[in-house]
C-alpha positions in Angstrom: 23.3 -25.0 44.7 19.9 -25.1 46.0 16.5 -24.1 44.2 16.2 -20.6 45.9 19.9 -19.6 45.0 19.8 -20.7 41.3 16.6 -18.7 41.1 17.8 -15.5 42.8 21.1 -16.1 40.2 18.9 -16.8 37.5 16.5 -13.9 38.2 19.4 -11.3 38.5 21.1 -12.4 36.0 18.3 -12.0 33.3 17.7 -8.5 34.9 21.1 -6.9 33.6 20.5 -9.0 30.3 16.9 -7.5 29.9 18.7 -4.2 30.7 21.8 -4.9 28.3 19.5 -5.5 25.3 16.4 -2.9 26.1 19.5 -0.5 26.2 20.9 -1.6 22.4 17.5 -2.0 20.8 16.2 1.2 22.0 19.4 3.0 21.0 19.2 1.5 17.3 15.0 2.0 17.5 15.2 5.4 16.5 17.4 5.2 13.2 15.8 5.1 9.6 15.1 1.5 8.2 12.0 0.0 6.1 9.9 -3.0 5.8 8.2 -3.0 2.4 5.0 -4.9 4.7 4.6 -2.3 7.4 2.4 -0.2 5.6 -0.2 -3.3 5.5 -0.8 -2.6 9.4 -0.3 1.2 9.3 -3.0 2.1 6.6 -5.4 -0.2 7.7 -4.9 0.6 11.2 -5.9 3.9 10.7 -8.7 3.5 8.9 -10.0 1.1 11.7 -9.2 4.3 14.2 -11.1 6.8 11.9 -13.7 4.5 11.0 -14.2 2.7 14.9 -14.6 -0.5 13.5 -13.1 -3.7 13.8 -13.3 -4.7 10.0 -9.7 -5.9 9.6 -10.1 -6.5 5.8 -7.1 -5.1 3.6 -9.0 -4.3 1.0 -10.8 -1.1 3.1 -7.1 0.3 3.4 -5.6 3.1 0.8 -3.0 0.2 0.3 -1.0 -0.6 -3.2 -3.0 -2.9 -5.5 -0.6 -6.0 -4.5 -2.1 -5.9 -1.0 -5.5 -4.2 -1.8 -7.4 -7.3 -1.9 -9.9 -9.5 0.3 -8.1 -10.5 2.8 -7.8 -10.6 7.3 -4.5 -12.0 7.3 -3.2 -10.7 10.7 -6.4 -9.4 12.0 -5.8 -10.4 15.9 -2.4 -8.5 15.5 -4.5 -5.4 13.7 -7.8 -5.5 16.1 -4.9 -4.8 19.2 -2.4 -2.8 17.2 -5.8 -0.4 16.6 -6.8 -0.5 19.9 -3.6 0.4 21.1 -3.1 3.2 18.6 -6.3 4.6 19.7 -5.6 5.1 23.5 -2.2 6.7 22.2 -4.3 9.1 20.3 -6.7 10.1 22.6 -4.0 10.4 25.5 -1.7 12.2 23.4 -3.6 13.9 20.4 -4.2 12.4 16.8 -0.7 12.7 14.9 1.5 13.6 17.6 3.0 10.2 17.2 2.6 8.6 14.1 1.1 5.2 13.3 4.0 3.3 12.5 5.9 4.3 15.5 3.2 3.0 18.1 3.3 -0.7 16.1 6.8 -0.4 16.3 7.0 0.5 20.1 4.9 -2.7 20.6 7.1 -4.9 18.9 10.3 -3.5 20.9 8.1 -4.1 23.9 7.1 -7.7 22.9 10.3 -8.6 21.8 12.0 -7.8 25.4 8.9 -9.5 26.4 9.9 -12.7 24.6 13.1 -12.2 26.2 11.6 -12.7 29.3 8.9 -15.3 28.6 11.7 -17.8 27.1 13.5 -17.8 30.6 10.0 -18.2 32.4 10.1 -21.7 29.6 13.0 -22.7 30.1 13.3 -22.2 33.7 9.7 -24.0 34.4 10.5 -27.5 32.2 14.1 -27.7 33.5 16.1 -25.2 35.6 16.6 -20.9 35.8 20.5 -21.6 34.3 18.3 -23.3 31.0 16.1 -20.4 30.7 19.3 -17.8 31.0 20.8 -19.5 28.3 17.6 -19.5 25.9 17.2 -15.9 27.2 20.6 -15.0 26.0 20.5 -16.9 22.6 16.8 -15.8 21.8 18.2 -11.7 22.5 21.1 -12.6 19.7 18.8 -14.3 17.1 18.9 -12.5 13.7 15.2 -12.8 12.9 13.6 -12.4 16.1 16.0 -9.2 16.7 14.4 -8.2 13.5 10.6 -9.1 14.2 11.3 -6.7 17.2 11.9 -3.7 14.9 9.2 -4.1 12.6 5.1 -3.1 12.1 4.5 -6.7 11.9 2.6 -9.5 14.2 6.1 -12.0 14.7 6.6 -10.3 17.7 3.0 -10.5 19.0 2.6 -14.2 17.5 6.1 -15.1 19.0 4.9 -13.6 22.7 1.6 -15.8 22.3 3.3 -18.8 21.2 5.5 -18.7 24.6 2.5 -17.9 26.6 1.0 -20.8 25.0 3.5 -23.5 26.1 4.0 -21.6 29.7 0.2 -22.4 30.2 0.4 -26.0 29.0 3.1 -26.7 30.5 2.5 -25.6 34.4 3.0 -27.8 37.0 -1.0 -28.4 37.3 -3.4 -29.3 34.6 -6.7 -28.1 35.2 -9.8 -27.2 32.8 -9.3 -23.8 33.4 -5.8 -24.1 31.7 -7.4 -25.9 28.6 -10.1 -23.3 28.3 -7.4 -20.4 28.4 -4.9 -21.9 26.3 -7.4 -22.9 23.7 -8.9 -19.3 23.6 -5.1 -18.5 22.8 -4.4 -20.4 20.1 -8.1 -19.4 18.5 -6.6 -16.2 18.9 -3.3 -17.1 17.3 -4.6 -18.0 14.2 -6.8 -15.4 13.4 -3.2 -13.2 13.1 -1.6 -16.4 11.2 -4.2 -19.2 9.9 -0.5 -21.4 10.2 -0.5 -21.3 13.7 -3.6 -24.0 13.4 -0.4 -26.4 12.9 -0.2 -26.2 16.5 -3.4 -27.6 17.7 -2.2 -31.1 18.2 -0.6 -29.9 21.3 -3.7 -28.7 22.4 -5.8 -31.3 21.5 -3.2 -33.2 23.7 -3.1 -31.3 26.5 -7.1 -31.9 26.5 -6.6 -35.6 26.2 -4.3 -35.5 29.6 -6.4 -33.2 31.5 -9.4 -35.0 30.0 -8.2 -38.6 31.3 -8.0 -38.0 34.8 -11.8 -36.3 34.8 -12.9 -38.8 32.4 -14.8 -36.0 30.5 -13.6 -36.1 26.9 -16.6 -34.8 25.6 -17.5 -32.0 27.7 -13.6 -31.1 27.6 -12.9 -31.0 23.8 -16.5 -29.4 23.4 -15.3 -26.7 25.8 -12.1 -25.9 24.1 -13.6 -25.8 21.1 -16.1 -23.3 21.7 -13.1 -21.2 23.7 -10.8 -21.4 20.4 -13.9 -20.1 18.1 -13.9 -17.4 20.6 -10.4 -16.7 20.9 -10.6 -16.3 17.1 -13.4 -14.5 17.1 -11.8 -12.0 19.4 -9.4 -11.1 17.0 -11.4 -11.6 13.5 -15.2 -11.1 13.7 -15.6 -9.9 10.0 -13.8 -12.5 9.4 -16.4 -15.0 10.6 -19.1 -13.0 9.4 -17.2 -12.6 5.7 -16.4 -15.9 5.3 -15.5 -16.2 1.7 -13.4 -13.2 2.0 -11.2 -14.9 4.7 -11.1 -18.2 2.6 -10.0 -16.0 -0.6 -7.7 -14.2 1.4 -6.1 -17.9 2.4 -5.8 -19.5 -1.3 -4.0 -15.8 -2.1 -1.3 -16.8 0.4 -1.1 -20.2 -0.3 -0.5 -19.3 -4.3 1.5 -17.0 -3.6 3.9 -19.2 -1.6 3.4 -21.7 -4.0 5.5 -19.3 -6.8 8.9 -17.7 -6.3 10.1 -14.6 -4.5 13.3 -14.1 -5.6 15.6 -14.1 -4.2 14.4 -15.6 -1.3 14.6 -19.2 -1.3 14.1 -22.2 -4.9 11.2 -22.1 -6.2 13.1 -24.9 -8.9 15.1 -26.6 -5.8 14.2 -29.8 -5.2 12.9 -30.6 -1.7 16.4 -31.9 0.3 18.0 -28.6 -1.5 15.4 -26.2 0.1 15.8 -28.6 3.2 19.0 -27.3 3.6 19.0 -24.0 2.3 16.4 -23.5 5.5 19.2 -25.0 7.6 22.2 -23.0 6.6 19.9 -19.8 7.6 20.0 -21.3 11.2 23.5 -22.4 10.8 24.3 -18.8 9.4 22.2 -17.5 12.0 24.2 -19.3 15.2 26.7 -21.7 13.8 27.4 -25.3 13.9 28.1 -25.3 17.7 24.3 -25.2 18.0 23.4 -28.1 16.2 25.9 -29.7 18.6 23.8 -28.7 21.8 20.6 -28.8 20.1 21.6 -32.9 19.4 22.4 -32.9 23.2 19.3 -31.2 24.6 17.2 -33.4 22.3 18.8 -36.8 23.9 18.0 -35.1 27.6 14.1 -34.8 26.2 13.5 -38.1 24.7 15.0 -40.1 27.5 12.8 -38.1 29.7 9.9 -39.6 27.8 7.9 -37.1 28.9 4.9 -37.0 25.8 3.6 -33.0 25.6 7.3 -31.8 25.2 8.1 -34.6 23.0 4.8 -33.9 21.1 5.2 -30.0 21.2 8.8 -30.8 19.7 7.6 -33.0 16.9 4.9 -30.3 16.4 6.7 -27.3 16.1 9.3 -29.4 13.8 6.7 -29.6 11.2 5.9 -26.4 11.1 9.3 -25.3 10.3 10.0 -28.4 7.7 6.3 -26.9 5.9 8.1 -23.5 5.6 11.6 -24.5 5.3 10.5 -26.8 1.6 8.1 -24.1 0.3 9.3 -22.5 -2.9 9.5 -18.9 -1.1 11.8 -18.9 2.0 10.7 -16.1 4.7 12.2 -16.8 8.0 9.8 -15.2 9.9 7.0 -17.9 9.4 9.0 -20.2 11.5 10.5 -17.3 14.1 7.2 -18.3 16.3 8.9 -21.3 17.3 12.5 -20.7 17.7 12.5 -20.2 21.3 11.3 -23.7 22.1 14.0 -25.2 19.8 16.6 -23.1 21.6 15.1 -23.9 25.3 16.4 -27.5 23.9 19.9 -26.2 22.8 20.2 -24.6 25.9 19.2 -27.8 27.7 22.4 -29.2 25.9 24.2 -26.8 27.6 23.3 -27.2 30.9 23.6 -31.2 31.1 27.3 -30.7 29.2 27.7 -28.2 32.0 26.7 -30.5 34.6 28.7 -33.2 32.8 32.2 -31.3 32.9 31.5 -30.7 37.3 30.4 -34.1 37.6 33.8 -35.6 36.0 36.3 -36.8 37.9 39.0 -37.7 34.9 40.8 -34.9 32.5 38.3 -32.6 34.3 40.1 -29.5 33.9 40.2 -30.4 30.2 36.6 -30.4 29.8 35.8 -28.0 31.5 38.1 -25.9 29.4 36.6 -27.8 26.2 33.6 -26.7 27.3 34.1 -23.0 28.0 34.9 -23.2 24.6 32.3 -24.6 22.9 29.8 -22.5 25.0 32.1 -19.4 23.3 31.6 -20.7 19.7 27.5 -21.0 20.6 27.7 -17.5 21.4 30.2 -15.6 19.2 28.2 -16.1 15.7 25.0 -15.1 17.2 26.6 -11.7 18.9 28.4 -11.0 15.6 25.6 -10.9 13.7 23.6 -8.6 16.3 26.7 -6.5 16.2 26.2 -6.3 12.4 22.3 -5.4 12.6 22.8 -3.2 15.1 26.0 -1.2 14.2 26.7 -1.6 11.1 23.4 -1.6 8.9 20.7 0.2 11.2 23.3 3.3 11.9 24.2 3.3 8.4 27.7 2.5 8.3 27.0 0.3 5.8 25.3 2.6 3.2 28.2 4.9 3.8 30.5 2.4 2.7 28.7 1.4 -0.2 28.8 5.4 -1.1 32.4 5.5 -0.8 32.8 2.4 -3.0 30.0 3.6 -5.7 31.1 7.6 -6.0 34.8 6.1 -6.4 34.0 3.5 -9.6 31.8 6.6 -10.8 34.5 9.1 -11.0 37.2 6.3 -12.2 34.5 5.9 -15.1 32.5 8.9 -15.3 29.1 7.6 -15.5 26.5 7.3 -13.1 26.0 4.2 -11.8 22.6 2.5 -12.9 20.5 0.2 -9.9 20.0 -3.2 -11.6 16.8 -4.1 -9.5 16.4 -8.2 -8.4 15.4 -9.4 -11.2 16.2 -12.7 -13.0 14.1 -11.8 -16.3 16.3 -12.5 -19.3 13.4 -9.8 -20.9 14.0 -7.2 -18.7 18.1 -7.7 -19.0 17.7 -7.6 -22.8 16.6 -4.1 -22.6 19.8 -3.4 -21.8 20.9 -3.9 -25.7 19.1 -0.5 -25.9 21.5 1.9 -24.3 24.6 3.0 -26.5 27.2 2.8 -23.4 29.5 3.7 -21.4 27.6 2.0 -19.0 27.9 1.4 -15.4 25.5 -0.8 -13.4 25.3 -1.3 -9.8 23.5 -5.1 -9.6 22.5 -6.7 -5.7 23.8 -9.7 -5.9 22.5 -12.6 -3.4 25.4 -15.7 -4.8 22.7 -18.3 -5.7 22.5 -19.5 -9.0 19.7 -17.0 -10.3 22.3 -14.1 -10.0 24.7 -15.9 -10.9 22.9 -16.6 -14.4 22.5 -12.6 -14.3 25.9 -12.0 -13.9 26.6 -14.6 -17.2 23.9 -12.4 -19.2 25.7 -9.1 -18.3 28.9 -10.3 -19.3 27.4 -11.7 -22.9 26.5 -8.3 -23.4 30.2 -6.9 -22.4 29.6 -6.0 -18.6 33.3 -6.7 -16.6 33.0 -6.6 -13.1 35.1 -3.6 -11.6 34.5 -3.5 -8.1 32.3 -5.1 -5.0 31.0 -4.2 -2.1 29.8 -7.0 0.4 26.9 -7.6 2.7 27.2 -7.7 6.5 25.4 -11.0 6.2 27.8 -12.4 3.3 27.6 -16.1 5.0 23.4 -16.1 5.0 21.6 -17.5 1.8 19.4 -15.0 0.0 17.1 -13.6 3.0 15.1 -10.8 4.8 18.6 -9.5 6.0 19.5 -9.1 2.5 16.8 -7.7 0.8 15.5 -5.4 4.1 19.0 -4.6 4.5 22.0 -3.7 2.2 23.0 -6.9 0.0 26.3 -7.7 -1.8 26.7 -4.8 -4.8 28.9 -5.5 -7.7 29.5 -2.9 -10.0 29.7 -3.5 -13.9 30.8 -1.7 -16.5 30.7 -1.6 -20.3 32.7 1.0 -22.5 30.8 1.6 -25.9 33.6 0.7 -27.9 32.9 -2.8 -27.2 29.1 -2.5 -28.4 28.1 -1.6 -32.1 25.9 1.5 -31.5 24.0 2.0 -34.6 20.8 2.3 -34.7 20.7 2.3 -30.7 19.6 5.5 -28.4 23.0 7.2 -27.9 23.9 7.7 -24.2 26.5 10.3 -22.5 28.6 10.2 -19.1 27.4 12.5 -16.0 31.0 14.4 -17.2 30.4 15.8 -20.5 27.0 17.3 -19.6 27.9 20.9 -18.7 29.8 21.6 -22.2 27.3 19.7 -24.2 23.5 20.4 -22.9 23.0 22.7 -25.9 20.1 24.5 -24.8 18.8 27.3 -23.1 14.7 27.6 -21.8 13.0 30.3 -23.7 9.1 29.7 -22.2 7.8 27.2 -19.9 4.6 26.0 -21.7 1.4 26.1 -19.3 1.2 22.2 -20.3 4.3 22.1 -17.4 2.6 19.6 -15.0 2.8 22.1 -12.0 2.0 18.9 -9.1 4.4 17.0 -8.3 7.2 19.4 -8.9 10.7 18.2 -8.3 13.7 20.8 -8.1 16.7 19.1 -8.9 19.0 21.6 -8.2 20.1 20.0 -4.9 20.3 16.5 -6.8 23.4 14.8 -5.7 23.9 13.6 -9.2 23.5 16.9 -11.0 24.8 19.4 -8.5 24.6 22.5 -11.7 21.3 25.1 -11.7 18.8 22.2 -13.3 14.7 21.6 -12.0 12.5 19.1 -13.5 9.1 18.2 -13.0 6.9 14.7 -13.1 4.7 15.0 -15.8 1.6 13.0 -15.7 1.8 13.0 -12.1 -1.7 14.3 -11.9 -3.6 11.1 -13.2 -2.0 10.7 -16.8 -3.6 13.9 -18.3 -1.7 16.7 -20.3 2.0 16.5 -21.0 5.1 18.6 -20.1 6.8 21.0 -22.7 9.1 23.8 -23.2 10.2 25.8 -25.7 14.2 26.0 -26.2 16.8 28.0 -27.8 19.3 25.7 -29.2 23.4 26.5 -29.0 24.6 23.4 -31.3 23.3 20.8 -33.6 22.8 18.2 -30.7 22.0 18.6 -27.0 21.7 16.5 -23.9 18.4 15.4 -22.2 19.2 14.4 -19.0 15.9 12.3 -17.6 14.4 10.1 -14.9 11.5 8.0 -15.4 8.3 7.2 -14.0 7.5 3.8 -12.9 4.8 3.1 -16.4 8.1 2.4 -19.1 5.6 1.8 -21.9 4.5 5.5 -21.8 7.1 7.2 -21.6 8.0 9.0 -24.9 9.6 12.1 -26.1 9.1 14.4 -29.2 11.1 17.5 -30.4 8.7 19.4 -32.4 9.7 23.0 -34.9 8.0 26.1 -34.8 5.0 24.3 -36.9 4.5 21.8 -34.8 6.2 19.3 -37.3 8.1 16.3 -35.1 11.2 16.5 -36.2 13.1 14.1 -34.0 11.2 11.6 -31.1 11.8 8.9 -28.9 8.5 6.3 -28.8 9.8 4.1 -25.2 12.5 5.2 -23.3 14.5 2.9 -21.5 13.8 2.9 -18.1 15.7 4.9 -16.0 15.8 4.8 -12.2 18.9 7.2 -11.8 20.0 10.2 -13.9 20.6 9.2 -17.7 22.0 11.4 -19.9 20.3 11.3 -23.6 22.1 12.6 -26.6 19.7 13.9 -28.8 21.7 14.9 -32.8 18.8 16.7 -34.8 18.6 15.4 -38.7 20.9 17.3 -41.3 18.3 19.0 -42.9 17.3 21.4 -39.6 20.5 21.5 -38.1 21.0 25.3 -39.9 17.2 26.2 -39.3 17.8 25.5 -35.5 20.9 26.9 -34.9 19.0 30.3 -34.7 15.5 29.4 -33.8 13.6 27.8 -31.4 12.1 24.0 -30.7 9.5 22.4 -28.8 10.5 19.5 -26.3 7.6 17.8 -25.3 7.6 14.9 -23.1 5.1 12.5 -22.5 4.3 11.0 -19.3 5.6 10.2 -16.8 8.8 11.6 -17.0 11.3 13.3 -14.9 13.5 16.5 -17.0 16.3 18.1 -15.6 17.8 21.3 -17.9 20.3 24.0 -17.7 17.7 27.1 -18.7 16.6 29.4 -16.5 12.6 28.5 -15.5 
């Protein structure tokens, strides 16, 4: 087949591809999902917008105190993303369409761009059928399906990164080329200082345009000043705020120097996060891949041809640096994924070309081959499948509902979220609660939950059902902890627990016969902001309301004034996010504290308190009136009317 066939093929076939997956992502775009990150770019993209500055520095954002801080990580990303988000305003009106969706939007339309891009790659080093295949296995990849969903630079970074090595990698080198592509990369790394990894391929590319002028130092000079103005494009404060940027840097660096459990071993030693990083990409597209990957790389080296070799080698030690760190994020190697699949699908174009060219068994290779091409391709589609239809549309979280209201009524209880944690401290709380007991624990397999899972059993936890991940073959990852992980539901029965002494707990199913009180007056200490009727609550479906108290900056606390029905009553509460201050107090007519709780556990879901007044009031306060005052910041659901 000639040149102008395969291109017209290659073209028209990554039309209806383009079209296929434009068509799926923008179907899923619309549905609810979260990235705990996004609201880095949102908040302080708008206050660039309000503002008219290009100040990218976190710390001017109305941004939680683990990201308020010194720091112009991502500024190239946030100096466009504002810019962008600007026009949209003034064409459209301020708040017609929301921050979050415009970022968004441009990472759907630099994802399909990437798309795109990796078929210009592939097509421009070897043939259009090479860039087809890269353009089909870059639209199934897990993470770069995902960096197309999210308020977040991969996209943008992944786009430049292939624009990049499209530049370098034309058919002519000429200065203007080495001027361009070193403003991109300046530009790069002011939205990710790690993309400076890359400048050896740069540096290069200089030396081979560089040798045939014979003007080294006019060349590298050149580039250089191009990069510092590609960076400066996209972080000016940063250049100006120097010690902020550097701060900002160590930050990053320390904090990828400690763990982030779940995701990755922070204890592992180096070959065991070596291959943790590798069963992600084996997870991600399956063994057949390191098959043609093996096969494209043999095609490259005996070409001998120096920046793709280089670019190769380059791009490989970016993702060993990220792949050994004790914190495992995907996306800081997503950037260069495409290049490593352009070599894969290199592998399956010479195999391809192989099983034609044969003359012997070669209807048994070509059938061999059909097949392996099918294995390539069936992980990677499977796992889209599962991003797309079973956890963005929900169909996962419905699931997990069915599995989690059905232990609840086989029990009774209200299942309890057991956040990720690994702290024995945090687990021995746990000793507090008087059970039954049921907890609902996300469990990623590795041997941190699994040490959980020992500790909850020690303190009489049986597992009584499960309820799997879509992703159940990935190690601990974004998929997981973005998405909905592997539950398992324990539960403890308070006959197996000595309760004296301990805070006495009920079951959701004894709460209407046992509350005990009525509301007689709803002191004016009721914190009014932050109001929360409950009556809707799809725990407590009876007449009950609550409110936060303390909501409005830890001043004043919440009380009413109840007529009692019995010598005990149920409290059922929610906490606040501060455990240490939570406290409550059931006080007589005189004010006298008659019965209190100093720290509550903590209490995420509904928990159901049994409060049993001492012997000596229980006659008094069968036929008068208490105080229940709570201290904040607590959540109070009651029977009473308000």
């Amino acid at each position: 087949m000639n040149k102008g066939k395969q291109l017209t093929l290659g073209y028209t076939a990554l039309a209806f591809l383009m079209l296929m997956v434009a068509s799926i992502r923008w179907l899923v775009f619309g549905y609810e999902y979260n990235h705990p990150d996004e609201i880095i770019a949102v908040k302080v993209i708008e206050v660039m917008v309000h503002a008219g500055s290009f100040d990218t520095n976190w710390i001017n954002a109305d941004l939680p105190s683990y990201f308020k801080y010194n720091q112009y990580n991502f500024s190239g990303y946030l100096i466009f993303g504002s810019g962008i988000v600007w026009f949209v305003n003034n064409l459209f009106g301020v708040g017609n369409i929301s921050t979050i969706e415009v970022l968004r939007l441009i990472s759907f339309i630099f994802g399909m761009g990437i798309v795109y891009l990796v078929f210009v790659l592939g097509k421009n080093l070897y043939s259009p059928f090479v860039g087809v295949v890269s353009a089909l296995l870059v639209s199934a990849t897990p993470i770069l399906s995902q960096d197309a969903l999210y308020a977040r630079p991969e996209s943008f970074l992944t786009f430049l990164t292939l624009v990049f090595l499209i530049v370098i990698f034309s058919s002519k080198q000429t200065v203007g080329k080495v001027l361009i592509s070193s403003a991109i990369l300046g530009f790069m790394v002011s939205i990710k200082i790690s993309s400076v990894i890359i400048s050896p391929i740069l540096a290069f590319y200089i030396y081979l345009v560089a040798r045939d002028k014979n003007n080294y130092f006019v060349l590298y000079l050149s580039a250089g000043i191009f990069f510092i103005l590609g960076f400066f494009v996209g972080a000016p404060y940063a250049m100006i705020n120097l010690d902020a940027y550097i701060s900002g840097i160590k930050y990053l660096a320390n904090q990828y120097a400690s763990g982030h459990w779940p995701h990755g071993l922070p204890q592992g030693r180096l070959y065991e996060k070596l291959l943790y990083s590798l069963d992600y990409i084996y997870s991600s597209f399956g063994v057949i891949f390191f098959v043609f990957f093996f096969l494209g790389l043999v095609k490259v080296v005996r070409e001998k041809n120096k920046l793709i070799l280089l670019t190769f080698l380059t791009f490989l030690l970016l993702y060993f640096y990220f792949s050994v760190k004790p914190v495992f994020f995907e996306r800081n190697f997503s950037h260069v994924l495409p290049f490593f699949i352009v070599v894969a699908s290199l592998g399956v174009i010479n195999l391809y070309s192989f099983s034609k060219s044969t003359k012997k068994n070669k209807p048994i290779i070509l059938v061999v081959f059909i097949l392996l091409v099918f294995f390539l391709l069936y992980k990677p589609f499977l796992n889209i499948y599962k991003l797309y239809f079973i956890e963005l549309t929900g169909q996962s979280k419905i699931e997990l509902s069915k599995v989690r209201a059905s232990v609840e009524n086989k029990y009774g209880v209200n299942a309890f979220l057991l956040p990720w944690i690994n702290n024995i401290g945090q687990l021995n709380m746990l000793d507090d609660y008087c059970s039954p007991y049921l907890l609902e624990f996300s469990f990623t397999g590795d041997s941190a939950a699994k040490n959980v899972m020992k500790n909850l059993s020690s303190k009489g936890f049986e597992e009584v059902a499960v309820n799997y991940s879509s992703f159940l073959d990935f190690p601990p990852c974004t998929l997981h902890t973005y998405f909905l992980p592997t539950k398992v539901f324990l539960y403890r029965n308070s006959e197996k627990n000595k309760c004296k002494g301990l805070l006495s707990f009920v079951s959701k199913s004894v709460i209407d016969q046992e509350i005990g009180f009525d509301i007689v007056i709803q002191d004016a200490n009721w914190t009014k902001q932050g109001s929360y009727p409950s009556s809707k609550d799809d725990v407590i479906q009876n007449n009950f309301y609550g409110s936060w108290s303390g909501s409005d900056g830890y001043v004043g606390n919440m009380s009413v004034k109840v007529q009692l029905n019995w010598k005990s009553f149920i409290l059922p509460y929610k906490t606040g996010p501060i455990s240490s201050r939570q406290k409550i107090e059931v006080l007589d007519d005189n004010g006298q504290v008659i019965w209190s709780v100093d720290t509550l556990p903590k209490a995420e879901n509904w928990r159901f308190l049994r409060v049993d007044l001492p012997p000596e009031h229980v006659n008094l306060f069968c036929t008068s009136s208490l105080k229940i005052k709570l201290h904040l910041p607590l959540l109070l659901a009651t029977s009473g009317n308000s």
